[in-house]
MIPAMAR-758368 format. One record per residue: residue in three letters; residue number from 1; x, y, z of N, C-alpha, C, O in turn. Coordinates in nm, 4 decimals. Layout:
MIPAMAR-758368
> ALA  NUM  X  Y  Z  X  Y  Z  X  Y  Z  X  Y  Z
...
***
This chain:
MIPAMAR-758368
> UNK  1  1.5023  1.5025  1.4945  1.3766  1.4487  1.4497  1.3709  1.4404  1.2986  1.3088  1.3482  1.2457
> UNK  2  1.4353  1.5360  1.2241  1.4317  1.5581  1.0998  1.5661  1.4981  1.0719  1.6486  1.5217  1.1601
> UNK  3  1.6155  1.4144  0.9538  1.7430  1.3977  0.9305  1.7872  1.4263  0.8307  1.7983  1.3148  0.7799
> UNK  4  1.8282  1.5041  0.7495  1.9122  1.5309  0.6625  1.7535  1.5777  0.5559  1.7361  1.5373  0.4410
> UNK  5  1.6804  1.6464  0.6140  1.5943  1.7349  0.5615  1.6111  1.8413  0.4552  1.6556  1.9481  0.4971
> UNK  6  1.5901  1.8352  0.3539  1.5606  1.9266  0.2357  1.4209  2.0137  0.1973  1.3126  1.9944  0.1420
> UNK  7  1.4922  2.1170  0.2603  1.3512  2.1876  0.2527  1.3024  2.2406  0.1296  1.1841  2.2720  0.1165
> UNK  8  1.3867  2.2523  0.0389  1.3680  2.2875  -0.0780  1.2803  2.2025  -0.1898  1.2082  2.2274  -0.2864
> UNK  9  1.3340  2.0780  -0.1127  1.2915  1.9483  -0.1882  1.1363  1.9311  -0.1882  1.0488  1.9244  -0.2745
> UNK  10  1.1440  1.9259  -0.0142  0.9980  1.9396  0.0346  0.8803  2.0438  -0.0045  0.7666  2.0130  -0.0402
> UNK  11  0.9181  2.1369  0.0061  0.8655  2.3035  -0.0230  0.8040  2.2836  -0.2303  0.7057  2.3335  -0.2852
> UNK  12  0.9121  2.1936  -0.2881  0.9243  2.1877  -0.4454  0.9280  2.2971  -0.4816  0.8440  2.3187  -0.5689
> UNK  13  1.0160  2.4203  -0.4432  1.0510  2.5126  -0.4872  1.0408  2.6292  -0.3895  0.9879  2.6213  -0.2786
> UNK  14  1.1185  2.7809  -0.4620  1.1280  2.8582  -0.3743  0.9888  2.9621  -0.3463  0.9101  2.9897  -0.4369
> UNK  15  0.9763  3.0077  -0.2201  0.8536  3.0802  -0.2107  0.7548  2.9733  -0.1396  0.6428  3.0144  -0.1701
> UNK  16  0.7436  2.8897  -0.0826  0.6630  2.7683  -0.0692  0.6751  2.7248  0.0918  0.7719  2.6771  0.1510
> UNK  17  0.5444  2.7579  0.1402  0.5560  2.7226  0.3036  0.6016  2.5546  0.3376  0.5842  2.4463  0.2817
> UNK  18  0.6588  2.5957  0.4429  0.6614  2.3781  0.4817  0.6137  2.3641  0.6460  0.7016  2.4040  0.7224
> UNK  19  0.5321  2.3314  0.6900  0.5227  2.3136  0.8242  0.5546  2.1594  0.8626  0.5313  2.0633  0.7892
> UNK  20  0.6034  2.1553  0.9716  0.6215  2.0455  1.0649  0.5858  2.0641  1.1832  0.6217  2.1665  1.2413
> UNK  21  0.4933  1.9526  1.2566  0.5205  1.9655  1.4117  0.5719  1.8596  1.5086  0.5601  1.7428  1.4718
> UNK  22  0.6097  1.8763  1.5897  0.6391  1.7880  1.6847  0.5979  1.8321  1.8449  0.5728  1.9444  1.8885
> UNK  23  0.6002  1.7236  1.9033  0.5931  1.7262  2.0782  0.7252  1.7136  2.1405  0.8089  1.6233  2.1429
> UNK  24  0.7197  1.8117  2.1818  0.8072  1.8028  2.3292  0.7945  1.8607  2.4627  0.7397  1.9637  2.5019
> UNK  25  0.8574  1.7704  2.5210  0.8458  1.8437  2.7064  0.9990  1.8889  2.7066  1.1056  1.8491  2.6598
> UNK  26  0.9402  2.0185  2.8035  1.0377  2.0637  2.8439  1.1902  1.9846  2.9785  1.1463  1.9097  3.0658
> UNK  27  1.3240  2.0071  2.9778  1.3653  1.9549  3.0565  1.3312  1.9992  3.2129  1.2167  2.0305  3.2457
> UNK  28  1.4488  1.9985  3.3109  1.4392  1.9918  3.4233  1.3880  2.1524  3.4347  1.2879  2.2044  3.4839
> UNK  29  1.5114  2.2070  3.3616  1.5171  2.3913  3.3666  1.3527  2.4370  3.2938  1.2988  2.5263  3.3592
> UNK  30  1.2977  2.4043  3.2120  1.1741  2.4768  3.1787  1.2033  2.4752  3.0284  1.1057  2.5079  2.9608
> UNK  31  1.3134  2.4453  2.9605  1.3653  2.4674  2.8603  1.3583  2.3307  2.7531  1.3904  2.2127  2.7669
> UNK  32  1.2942  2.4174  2.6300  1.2903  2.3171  2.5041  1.3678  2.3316  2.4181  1.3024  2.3983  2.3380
> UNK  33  1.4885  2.3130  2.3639  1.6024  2.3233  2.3302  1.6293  2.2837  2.1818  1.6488  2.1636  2.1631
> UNK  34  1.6337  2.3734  2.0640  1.6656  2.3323  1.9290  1.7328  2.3160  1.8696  1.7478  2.4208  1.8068
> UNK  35  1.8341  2.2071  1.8184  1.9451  2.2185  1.7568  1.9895  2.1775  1.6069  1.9973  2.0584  1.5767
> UNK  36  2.0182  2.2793  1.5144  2.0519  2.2822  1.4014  2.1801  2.1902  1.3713  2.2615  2.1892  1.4636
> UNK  37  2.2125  2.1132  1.2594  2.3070  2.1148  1.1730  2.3191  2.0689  1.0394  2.2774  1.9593  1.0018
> UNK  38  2.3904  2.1735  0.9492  2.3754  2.2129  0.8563  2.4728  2.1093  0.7636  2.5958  2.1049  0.7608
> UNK  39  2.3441  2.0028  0.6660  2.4056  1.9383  0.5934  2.4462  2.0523  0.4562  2.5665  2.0424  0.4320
> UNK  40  2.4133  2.1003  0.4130  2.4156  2.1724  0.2846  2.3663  2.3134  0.2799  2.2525  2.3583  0.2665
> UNK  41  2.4933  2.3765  0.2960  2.4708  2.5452  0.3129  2.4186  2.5361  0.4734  2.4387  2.4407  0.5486
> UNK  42  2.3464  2.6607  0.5058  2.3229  2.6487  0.6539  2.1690  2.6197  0.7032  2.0897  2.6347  0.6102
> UNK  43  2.1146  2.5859  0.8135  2.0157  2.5560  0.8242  1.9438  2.7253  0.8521  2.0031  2.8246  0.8944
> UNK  44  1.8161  2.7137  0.8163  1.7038  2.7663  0.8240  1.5486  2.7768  0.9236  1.4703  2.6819  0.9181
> UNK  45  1.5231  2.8739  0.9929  1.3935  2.8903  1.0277  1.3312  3.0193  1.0131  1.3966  3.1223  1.0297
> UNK  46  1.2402  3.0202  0.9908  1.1235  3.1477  0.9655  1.0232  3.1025  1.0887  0.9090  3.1384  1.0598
> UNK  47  1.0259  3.0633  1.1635  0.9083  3.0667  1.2764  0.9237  2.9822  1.3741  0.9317  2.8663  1.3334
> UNK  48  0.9307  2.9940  1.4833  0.8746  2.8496  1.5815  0.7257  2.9133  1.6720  0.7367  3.0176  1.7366
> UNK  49  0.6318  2.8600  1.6679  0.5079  2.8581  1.7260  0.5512  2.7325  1.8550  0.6201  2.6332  1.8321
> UNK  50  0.4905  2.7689  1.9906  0.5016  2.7037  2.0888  0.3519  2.7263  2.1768  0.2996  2.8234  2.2314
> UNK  51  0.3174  2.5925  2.1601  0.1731  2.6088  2.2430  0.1926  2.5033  2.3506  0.2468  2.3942  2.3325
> UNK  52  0.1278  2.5611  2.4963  0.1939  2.5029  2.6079  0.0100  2.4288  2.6189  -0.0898  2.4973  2.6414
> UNK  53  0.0112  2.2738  2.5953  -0.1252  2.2381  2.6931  -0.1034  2.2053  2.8358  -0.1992  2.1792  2.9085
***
């Protein structure tokens, strides 16, 4: 969803929250599935919040 995301960029410096959200459904299994890759150094998370409506 995100492509070649800079959070640093985004954030404009260090110390600096960034939220994003998105929708998704789960697949067949029940499962919402996240996958990282790391353009520059490694990717990052501090949180995932999941609210089921």
């Amino acid at each position: 969803m995100l492509s070649n995301f800079d959070i640093y960029a985004t954030a404009g410096g260090n110390y600096k929250a960034v939220l994003r959200e998105f929708t998704a459904t789960a697949n067949s299994s029940g499962q919402i599935v996240i996958n990282f890759n790391p353009v520059t150094d490694n990717a990052t998370i501090e949180g995932i919040e999941i609210i089921k409506k």
